[in-house]
C-alpha positions as CSV (number, residue, x, y, z in Angstrom):
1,X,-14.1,55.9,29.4
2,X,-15.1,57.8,26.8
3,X,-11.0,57.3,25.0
4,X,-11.0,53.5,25.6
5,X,-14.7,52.7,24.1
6,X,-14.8,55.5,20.9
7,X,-13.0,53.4,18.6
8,X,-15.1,50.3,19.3
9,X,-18.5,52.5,18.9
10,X,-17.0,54.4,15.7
11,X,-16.4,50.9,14.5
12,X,-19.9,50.1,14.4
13,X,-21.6,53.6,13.0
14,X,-23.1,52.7,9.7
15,X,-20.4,55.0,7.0
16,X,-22.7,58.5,6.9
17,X,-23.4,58.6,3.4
18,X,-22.4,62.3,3.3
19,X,-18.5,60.8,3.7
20,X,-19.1,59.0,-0.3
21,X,-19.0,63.0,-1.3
22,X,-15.8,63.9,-2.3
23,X,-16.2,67.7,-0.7
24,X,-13.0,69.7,-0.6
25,X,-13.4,70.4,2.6
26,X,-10.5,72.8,4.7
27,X,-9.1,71.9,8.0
28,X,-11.4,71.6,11.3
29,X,-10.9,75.9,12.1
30,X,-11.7,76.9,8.4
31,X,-14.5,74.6,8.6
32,X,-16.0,76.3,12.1
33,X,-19.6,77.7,11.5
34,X,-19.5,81.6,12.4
35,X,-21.6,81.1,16.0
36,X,-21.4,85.0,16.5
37,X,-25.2,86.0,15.6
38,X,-26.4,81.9,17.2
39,X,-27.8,82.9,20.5
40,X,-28.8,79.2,21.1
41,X,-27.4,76.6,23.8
42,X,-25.4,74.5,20.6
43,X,-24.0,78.8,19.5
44,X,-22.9,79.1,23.1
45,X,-21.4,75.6,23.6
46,X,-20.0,74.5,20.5
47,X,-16.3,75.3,20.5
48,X,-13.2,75.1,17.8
49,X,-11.4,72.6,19.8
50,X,-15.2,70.4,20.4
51,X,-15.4,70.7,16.9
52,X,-11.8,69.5,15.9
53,X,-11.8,66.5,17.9
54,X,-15.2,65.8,16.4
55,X,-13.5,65.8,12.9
56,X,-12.2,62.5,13.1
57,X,-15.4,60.7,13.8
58,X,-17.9,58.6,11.7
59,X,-20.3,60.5,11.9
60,X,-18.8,63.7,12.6
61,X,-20.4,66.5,14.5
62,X,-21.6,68.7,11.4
63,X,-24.3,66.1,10.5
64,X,-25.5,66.6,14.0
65,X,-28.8,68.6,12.4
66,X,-28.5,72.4,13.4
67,X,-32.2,73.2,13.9
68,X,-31.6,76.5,13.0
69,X,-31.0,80.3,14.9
70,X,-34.3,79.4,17.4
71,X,-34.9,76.3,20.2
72,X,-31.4,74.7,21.4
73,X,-29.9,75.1,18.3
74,X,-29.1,71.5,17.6
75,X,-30.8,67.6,17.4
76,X,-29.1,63.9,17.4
77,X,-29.2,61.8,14.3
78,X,-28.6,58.5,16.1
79,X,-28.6,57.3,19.7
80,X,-24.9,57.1,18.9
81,X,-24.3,60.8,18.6
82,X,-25.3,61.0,22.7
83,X,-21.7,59.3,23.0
84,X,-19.3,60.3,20.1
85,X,-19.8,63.9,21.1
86,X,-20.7,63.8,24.9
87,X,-18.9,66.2,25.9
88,X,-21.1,68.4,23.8
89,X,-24.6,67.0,24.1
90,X,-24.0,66.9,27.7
91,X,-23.0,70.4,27.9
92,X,-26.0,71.9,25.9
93,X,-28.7,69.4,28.3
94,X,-26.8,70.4,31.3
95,X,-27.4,74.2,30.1
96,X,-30.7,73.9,28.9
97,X,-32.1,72.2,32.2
98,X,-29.9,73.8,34.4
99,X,-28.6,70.3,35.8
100,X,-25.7,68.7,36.1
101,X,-25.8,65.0,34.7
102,X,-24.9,62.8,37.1
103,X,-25.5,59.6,35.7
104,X,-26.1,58.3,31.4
105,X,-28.5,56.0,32.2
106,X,-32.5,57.6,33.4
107,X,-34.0,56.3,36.7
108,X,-37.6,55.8,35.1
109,X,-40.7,54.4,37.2
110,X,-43.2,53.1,34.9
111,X,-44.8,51.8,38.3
112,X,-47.8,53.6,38.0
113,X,-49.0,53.1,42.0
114,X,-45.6,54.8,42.7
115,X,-47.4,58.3,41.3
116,X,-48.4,60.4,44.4
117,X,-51.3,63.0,43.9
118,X,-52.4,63.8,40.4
119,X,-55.8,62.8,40.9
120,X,-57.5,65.8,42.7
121,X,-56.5,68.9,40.6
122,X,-58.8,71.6,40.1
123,X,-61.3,71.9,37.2
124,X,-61.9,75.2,37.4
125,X,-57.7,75.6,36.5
126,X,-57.4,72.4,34.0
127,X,-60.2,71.4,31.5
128,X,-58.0,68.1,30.5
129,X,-55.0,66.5,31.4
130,X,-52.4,64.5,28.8
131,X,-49.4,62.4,29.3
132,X,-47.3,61.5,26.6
133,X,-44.2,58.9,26.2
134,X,-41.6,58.8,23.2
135,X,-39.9,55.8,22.2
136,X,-36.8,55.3,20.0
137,X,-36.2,52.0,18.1
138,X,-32.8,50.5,18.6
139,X,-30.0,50.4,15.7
140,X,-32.5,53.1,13.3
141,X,-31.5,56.5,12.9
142,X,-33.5,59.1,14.6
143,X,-36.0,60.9,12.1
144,X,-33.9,63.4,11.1
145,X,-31.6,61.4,8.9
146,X,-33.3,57.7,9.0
147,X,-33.8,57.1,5.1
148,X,-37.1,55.9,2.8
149,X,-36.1,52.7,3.5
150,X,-35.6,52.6,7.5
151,X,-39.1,54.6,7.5
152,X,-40.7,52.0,6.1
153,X,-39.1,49.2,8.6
154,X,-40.1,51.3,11.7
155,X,-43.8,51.2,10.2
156,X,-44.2,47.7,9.5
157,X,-42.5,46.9,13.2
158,X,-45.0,49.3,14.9
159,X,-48.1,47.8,13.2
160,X,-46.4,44.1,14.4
161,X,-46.4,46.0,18.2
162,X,-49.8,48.2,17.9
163,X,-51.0,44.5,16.8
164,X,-50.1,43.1,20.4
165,X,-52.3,46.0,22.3
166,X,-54.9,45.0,20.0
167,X,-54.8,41.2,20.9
168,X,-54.6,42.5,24.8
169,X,-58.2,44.2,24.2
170,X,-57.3,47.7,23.1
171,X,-58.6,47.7,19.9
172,X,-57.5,50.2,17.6
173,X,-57.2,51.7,14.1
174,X,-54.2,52.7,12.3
175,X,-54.1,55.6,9.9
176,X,-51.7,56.1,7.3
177,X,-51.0,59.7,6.9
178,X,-50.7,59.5,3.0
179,X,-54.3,58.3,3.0
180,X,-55.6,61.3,4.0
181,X,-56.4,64.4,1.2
182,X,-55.1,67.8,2.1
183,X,-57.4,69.3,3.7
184,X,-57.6,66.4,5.9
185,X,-54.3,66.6,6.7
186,X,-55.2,70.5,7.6
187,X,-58.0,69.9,9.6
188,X,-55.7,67.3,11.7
189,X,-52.9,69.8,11.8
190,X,-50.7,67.3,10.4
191,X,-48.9,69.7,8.1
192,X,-45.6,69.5,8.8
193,X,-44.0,72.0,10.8
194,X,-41.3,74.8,10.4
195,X,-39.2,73.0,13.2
196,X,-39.6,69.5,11.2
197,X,-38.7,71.3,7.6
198,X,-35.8,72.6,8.9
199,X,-34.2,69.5,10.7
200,X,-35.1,67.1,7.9
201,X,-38.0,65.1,9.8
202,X,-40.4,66.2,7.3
203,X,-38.3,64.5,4.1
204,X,-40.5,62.6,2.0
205,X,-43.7,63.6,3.8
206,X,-46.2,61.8,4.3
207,X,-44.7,58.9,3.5
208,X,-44.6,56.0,6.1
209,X,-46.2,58.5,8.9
210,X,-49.2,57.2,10.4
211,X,-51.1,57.7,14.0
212,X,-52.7,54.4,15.4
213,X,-56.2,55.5,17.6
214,X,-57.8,53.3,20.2
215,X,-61.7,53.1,19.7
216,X,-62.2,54.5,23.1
217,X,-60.0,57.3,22.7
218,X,-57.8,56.5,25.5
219,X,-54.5,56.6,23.4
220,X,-52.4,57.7,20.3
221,X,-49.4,56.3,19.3
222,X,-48.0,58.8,16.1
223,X,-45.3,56.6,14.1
224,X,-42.3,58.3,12.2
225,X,-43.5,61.9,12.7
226,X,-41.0,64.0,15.4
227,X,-39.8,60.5,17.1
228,X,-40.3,57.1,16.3
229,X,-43.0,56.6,18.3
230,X,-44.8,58.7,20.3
231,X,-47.7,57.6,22.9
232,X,-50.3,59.8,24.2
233,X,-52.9,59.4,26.6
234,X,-55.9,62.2,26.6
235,X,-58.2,63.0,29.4
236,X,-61.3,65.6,29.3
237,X,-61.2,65.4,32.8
238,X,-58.2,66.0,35.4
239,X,-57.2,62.9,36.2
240,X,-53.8,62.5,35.5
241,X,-53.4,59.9,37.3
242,X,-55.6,57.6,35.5
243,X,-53.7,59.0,32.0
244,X,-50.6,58.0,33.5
245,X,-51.4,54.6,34.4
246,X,-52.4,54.4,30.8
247,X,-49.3,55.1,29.4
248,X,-47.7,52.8,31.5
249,X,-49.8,49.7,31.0
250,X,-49.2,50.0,27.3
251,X,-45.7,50.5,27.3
252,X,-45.6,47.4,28.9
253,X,-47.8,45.5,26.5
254,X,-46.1,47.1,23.4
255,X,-42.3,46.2,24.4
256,X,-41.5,49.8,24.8
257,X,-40.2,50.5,28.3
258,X,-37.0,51.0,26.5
259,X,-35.6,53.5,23.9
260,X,-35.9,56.5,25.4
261,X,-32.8,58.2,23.7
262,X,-34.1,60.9,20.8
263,X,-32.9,63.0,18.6
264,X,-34.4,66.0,20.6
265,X,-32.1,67.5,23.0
266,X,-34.8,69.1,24.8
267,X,-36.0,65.4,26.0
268,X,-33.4,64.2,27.4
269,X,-33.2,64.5,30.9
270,X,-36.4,66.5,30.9
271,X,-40.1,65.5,31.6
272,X,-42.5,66.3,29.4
């Protein structure tokens, strides 16, 4: 499948703007990283012959982010990445969760009186309970090479979909992180982390990151900062239940029950 549908996909991958370089790049084995001293899943994985056959894509597989010696070793820069180089994304999930893929396409159950249990843990062994969703927006690049430009668009389309949890009585206020002074930002934690330096999702910070906060504290959706969007619901007691029904009933007012390919590897096929 993956033969008779590549040139149809490549077709349709925006030209990565790192091809306009004339590099005098060597063939695909002088162009191999040296993996010898990478003890992550993408040093273990990655082969000469995965990396050859990657050569002759648009994108190819070297402006897959490395996200350096620690973690998996590797992110996506577009949901299209997850099928030009399957057969090494797959490889470094499959290794990371111990789990063999058996289908591309999540069984999710957003159905909240589906959850069993959850509401009846201990408070002497959990002060708080959070559940958190991330959300990609179809045809952007994932933060770790979307541009100025498609930053922007993803914030002016989340304040058009924060807007329509606001007209369904969840009032909110959004924040734009460039509003805030530095020690603000400190206070917040909002400093951009090693992680995000090194895989590029910190590039032109703060600009177009922002965190939207409903006035009863019940959620937060961060915009542009590690995903696209990212929705968290907060608890100070245990019921995770109630947290999850939360998150559930808002994806479904904002739209978002889709787009849950991201450019980390760790996600995918995981639960967080």
């Amino acid at each position: 499948m993956e033969t008779r549908y590549r040139p149809i996909l490549e077709s349709l991958v925006p030209r990565d703007p790192l091809t306009q370089f004339h590099l005098r790049r060597g063939s695909p084995d002088d162009e191999f990283p040296d993996l010898c001293r990478n003890s992550t899943w993408m040093g273990r994985i990655l082969t000469p012959a995965m990396y050859r056959d990657s050569s002759t894509a648009a994108p190819t597989v070297e402006s897959c982010d490395w996200s350096g010696p620690v973690s998996v070793g590797c992110v996506a820069g577009d949901a299209q990445s997850y099928i030009l180089f399957c057969d090494f994304f797959d490889r470094v999930i499959e290794a990371h969760h111990d789990h063999k893929i058996q289908s591309q396409t999540p069984e999710s159950d957003f159905n909240y009186d589906n959850l069993k249990g959850g509401d009846d843990l201990d408070r002497s062994f959990a002060a708080r309970c959070e559940v958190s969703v991330v959300r990609s927006v179809e045809d952007f690049c994932f933060p770790t090479h979307c541009s100025r430009g498609e930053r922007r668009q993803l914030l002016t389309l989340a304040r058009k979909a924060l807007q329509r949890l606001e007209d369904e009585e969840l009032p909110g206020r959004l924040v734009l992180i460039e509003e805030l002074n530095q020690e603000q930002q400190r206070e917040l934690n909002l400093n951009p982390s090693s992680t995000q330096l090194r895989t590029g999702m910190a590039r032109d910070w703060p600009d177009a990151r922002a965190v939207w906060v409903s006035n009863d504290g019940s959620l937060m959706v961060w915009v542009n900062m590690d995903d696209h969007l990212r929705l968290v619901s907060t608890r100070d007691d245990t019921n995770i239940t109630e947290a999850f029904k939360c998150i559930c009933i808002q994806l479904q007012k904002g739209g978002w029950l889709q787009g849950w390919l991201v450019a980390g590897v760790l996600v995918q096929g995981g639960v967080g």
